[in-house]
N, C-alpha and C positions, 0 to 999 in steps of 0.2 A: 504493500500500500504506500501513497503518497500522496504529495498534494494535490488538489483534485479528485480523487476517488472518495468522494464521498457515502457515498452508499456500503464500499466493501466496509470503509471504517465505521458506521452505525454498525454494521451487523455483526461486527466483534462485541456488539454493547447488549442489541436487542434486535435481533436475527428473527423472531417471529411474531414481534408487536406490531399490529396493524400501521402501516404506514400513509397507507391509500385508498381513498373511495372516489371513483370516477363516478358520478351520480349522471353525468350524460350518456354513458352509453348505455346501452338497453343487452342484458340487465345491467346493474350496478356493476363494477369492479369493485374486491375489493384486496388489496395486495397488501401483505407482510414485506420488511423491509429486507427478508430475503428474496423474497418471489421478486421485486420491485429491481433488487441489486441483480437477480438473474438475466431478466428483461435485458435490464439495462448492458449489461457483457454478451447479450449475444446480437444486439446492436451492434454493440461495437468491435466484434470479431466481423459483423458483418459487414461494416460499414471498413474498415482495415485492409478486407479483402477487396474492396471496390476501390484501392488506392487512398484513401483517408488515414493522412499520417497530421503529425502535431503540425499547429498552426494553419490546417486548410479550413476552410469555413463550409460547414453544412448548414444551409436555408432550412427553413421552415414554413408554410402558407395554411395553414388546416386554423377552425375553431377549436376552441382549448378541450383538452381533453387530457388522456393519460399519456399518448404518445410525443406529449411536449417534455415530459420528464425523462419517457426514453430516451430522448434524442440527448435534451442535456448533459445528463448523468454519462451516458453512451460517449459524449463527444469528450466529457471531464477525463474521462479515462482514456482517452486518446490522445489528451493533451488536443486534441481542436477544436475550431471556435463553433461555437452553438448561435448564427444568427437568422431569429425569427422573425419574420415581416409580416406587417398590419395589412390584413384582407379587408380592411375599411379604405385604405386608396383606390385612389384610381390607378389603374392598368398601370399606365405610363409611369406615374410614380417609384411603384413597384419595380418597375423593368428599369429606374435608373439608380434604387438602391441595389439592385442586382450586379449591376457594370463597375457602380464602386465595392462592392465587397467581395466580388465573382468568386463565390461559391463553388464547389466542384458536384454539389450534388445539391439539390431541391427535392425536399419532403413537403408532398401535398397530401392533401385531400380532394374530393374530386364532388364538391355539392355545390350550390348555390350558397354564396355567390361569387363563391371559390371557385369553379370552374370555365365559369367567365375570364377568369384572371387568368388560368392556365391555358384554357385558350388561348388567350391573348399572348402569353409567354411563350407558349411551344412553335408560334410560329415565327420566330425569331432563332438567328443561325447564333450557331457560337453560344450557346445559352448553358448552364448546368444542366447534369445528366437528369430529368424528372424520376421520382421514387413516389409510384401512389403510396399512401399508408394503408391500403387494403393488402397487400404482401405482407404487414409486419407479422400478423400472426403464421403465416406459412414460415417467415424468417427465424419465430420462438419454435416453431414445433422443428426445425429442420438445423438451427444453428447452434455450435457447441457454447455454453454458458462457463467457459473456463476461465478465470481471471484474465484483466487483459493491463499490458504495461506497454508504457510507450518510453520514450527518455525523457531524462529529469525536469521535472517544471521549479519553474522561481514563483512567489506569490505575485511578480510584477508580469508572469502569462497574461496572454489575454482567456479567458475564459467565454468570454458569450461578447457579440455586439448590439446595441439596444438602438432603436432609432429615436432620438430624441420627439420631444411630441411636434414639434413643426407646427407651431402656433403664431409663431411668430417672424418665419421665413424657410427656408426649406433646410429639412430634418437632414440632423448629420450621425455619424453611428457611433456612438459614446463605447468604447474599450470598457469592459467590466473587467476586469484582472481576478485573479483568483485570492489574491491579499485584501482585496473590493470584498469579497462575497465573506471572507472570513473575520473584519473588521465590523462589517456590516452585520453580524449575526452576532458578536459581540454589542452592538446597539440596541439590537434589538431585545438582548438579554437581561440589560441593565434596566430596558426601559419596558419590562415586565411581561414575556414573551417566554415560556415558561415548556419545559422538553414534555411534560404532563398537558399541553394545551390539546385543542382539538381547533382547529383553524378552517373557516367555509370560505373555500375562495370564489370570489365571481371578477373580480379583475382581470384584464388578457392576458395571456402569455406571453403575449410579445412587448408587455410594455414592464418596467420597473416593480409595478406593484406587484404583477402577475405570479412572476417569478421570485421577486428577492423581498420583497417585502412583510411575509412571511412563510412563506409556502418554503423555502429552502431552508431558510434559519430552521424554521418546524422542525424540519425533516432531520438536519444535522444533530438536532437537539433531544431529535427522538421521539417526538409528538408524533399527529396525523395530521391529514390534509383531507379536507374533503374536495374533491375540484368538480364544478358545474361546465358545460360545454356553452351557455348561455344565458342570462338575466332571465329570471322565472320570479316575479315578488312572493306567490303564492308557493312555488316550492321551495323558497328561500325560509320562509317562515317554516314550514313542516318540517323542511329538514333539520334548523337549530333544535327543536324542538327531537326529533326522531335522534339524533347522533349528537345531544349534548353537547351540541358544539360550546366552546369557550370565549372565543375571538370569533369578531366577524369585521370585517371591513368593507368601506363606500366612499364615495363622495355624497355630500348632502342629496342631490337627488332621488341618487337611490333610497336613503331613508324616507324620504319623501314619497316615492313611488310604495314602500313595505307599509305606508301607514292607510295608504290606498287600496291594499289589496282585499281583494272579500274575506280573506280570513284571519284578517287583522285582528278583530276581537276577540277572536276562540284562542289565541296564536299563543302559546307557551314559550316564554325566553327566559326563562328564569335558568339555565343553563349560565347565560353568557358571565362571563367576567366583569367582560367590558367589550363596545362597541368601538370602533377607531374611525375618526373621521378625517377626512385631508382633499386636498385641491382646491376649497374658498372653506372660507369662513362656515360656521355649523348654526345656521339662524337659532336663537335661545329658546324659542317656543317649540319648536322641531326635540330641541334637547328635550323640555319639560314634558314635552307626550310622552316619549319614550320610557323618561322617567315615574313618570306618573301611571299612565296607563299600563306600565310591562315589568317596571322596578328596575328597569337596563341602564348603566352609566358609561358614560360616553368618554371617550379620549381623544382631545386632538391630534394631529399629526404631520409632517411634514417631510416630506424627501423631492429626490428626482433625482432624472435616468444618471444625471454626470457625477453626483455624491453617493447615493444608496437611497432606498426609500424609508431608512431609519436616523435621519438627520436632527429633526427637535422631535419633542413630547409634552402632551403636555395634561398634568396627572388627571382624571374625572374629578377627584374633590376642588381640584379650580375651574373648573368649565363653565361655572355661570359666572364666577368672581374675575375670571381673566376670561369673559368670553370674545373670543375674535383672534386670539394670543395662539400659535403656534408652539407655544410653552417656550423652553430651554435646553440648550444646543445636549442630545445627546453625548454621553460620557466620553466619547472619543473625538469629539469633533469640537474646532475652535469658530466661533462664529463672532463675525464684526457688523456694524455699520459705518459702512463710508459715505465721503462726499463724491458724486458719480465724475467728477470733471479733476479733484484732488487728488482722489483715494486718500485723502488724509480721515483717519477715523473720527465720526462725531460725537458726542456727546447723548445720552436718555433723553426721549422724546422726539430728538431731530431724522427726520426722513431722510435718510438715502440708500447707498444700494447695497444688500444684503451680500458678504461672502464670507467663504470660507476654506477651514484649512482642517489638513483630517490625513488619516490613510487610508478612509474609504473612498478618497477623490478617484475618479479615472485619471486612469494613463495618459491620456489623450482621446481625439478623434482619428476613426481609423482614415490612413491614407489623406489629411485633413491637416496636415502640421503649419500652418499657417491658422487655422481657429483653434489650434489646440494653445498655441506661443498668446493668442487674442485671449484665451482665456482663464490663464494665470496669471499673477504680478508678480513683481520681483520678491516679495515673501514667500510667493507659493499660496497665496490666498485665489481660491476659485470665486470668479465674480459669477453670481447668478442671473442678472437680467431682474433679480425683482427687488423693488421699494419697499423697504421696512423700515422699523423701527424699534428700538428696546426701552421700556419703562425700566422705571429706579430699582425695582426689583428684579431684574434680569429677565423676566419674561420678553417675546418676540412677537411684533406684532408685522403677517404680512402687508402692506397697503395694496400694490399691485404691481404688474410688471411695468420697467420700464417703457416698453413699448407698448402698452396699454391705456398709459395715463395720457392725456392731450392738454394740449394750452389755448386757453379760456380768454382771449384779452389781457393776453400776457399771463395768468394765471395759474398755477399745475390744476389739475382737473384728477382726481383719481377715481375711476369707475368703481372700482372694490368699495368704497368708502358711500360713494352714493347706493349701492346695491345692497349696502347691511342696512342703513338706514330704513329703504323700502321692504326689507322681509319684516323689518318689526308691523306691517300694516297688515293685518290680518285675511285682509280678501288675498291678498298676494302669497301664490304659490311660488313661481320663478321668475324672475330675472333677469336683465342683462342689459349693461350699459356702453354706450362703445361713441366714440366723439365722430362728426361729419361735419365736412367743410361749411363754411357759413363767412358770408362777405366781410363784415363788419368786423366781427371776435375771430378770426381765423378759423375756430373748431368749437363750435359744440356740440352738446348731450342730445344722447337719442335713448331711449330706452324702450322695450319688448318688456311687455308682463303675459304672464302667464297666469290667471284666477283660480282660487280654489273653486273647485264644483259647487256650483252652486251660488256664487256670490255676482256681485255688480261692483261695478267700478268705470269712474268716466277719467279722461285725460284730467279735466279740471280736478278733479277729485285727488287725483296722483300728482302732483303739479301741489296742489296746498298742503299735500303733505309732506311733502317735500320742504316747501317753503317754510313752514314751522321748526325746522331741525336742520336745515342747511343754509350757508352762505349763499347769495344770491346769484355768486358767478358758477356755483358748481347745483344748479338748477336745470335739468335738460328743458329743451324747447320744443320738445317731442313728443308725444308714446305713441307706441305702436300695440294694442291687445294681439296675442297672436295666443293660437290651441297649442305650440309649444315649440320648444329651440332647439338649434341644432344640436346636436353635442359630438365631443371628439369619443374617442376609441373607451376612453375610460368615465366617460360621462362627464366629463367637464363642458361646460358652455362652450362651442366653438364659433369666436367671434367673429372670425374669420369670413364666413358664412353669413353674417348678419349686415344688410347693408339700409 
């Protein structure tokens, strides 16, 4: 064993403790973390014999499932790279992550609307060898499950490529190192992430949370994983309930969506530990259901793809007292605020731009060494692209992304800031604010609501109330009522989208 083989090392520990339950496929899976370390070594005998030595990169395009950990755990023990691509792009997209990471082999699936993609990819020369995942099980009954070694890995390998989320210009592929995945699961450990948990994952595979956010730490740690092949509110809820789950994670909407679902009121969660929430802010009445109606206590959270997705925390007994706070920089990680034009660090209270320093940082961008030099400074502090801020008591509070905020008649204008405001108004389910050109002021406010069922609400309406709790230049001039908004891969508001 070595670094990277995570799996043969669990099963020196606990060899036939449930590791795995695929709830998407029909029936359930449900795998021991030796059956799972099997799997996984005759991937990668198999994938070895198809020329896959360390450092080639194996693709992935399928909906999450069990055979996203094959591949992983498979390519760990090969020493190569594990990179999985979001079947939410377009075609083309896809086909120019492909050119920059050129892959030797691609592991699909072959459904809608995944097959559309692979269409569109196969007919293209020069391309990775395609691998359906309908073979894998022919590849377990027919391939030897012998330990597999490759040569020596450093913790600074790369281990997996992540596509950033491209919210804000086009996605680059963040190096996950294998000292990333081990640092990272030391954050997660401190910050109460427990080898006894039971963890429901619905986040993708291909994105940070999917994978490293707790589903690997779990696994390392010696817990389970429950993994969904897709968003169900109602099987979400049965299943905490059926499989005890302990953790669960989302972004606000998703809570939003479980408190909608018809079986919201029957729904047992008295399992959970705690709930974790991340990507915006967690509106406070959204907390108080949860808490009221289920007895569930909520944690905030904080990562992304270039740090780890266990970066702040921040504990449930502060979640109404620091609500909107991101907590404080977990135990491995240094966290600053600077001035965006200085990087001279500011002082509590003052906004600027959030970074940090750690060993869960990436390595770089792959093939990308010109944003990678753009996104260190000479301390080796990673600048993140978003505006915060730290109170007297060391709590973090995000405002927004740099490229999020706009200017008002000279004014900064932050969207995050107007959109917490507007969830405390009670007809309002969702949200989103985003600045448009305008003659006069350069840019301003537009805003999309989204209504709880059931309620009324007129622009004037949204507009004074507004007016009662905000300064007059960060007031949009707009709203748009819409049945609801885009969202990116992980359910975040995709602004992008919003014109």
């Amino acid at each position: 064993m070595y670094i990277g083989d995570y799996l043969a090392r669990r099963c020196v520990y606990s060899p036939d403790a449930l590791a795995l339950i695929d709830i998407g496929s029909q029936p359930a899976q449900r795998l021991t973390y030796r059956q799972l370390n099997g799997r996984a070594n005759q991937l990668a005998n198999w994938l070895r014999d198809k020329g896959i030595t360390k450092d080639e990169r194996v693709a992935m395009l399928a909906l999450d499932g069990v055979e996203f950990y094959d591949a992983f755990f498979a390519c760990s023990k090969l020493g190569a790279i594990f990179t999985p691509l979001n079947w939410r792009l377009h075609p083309r997209e896809i086909e120019n992550q492909i050119r920059l990471t050129s892959p030797k082999i691609l592991l699909h699936s072959f459904e809608p609307p995944i097959d559309e993609i692979v269409n569109h990819l196969g007919a293209i020369k020069n391309f990775p060898e395609f691998i359906d995942l309908n073979i894998l099980e022919s590849i377990y009954q027919k391939t030897s499950a012998d330990p597999v070694t490759c040569e020596p890995l450093t913790e600074r390998d790369t281990a997996c490529l992540l596509f950033t989320g491209g919210t804000t210009g086009q996605a680059k592929a963040a190096q996950i190192s294998h000292g990333q995945i081990v640092w990272n699961t030391f954050n997660a450990l401190l910050a109460d992430v427990l080898g006894s948990d039971t963890f429901l994952n619905i986040f993708p595979m291909f994105h940070t949370g999917g994978l490293f956010a707790f589903s690997v730490p779990i696994l390392i740690l010696g817990g389970r994983v429950i993994q969904t092949k897709k968003f169900d509110a109602e099987q979400i809820l049965e299943t905490i309930e059926k499989e005890k789950v302990t953790i669960f994670g989302g972004v606000p909407t998703i809570f939003q969506m479980l408190t909608a679902a018809p079986n919201w009121e029957k729904a047992n969660l008295r399992s959970l530990r705690y709930c974790l929430s991340g990507g915006a802010p967690m509106p406070i009445a959204l907390i108080q259901k949860f808490q009221k109606e289920k007895g569930v206590v909520f944690r905030q959270g904080f990562g992304m793809t270039e740090f780890g997705p266990d970066v702040f925390s921040l504990a449930s007994a502060d979640a109404e007292r620091k609500m909107g706070s991101i907590g404080k920089p977990n135990f491995f990680v240094d966290a600053r605020i600077v001035d965006p034009q200085t990087n001279e660090p500011l002082p509590a209270n003052k906004i600027g731009e959030l970074v940090l320093r750690g060993p869960s940082a990436t390595t770089g961008y792959f093939n990308n060494p010109e944003a990678t030099r753009a996104a260190f400074d000479s301390e080796n502090f990673f600048h993140t692209g978003d505006l915060a801020y730290v109170d007297e008591e060391g709590y973090f509070f995000i405002v927004d992304r740099l490229k999020d905020m706009f200017i008002s008649g000279g004014e900064n204008v932050y969207p995050a800031e107007v959109e917490a405001v507007l969830y405390q108004h009670p007809a309002v389910a969702l949200c989103a604010v985003i600045g448009v050109p305008e003659p006069k002021w350069g840019e301003v406010g537009k805003v999309f609501v989204v209504l709880e069922k059931g309620k009324k609400l007129t622009e004037t309406e949204v507009l004074n109330f507004l007016r009662q709790r905000l300064a007059k230049y960060k007031i949009p001039q707009s709203v748009v009522f819409v049945e609801s908004l885009p969202k990116t891969a992980i359910g975040k508001v995709d602004k992008k989208a919003l014109t």
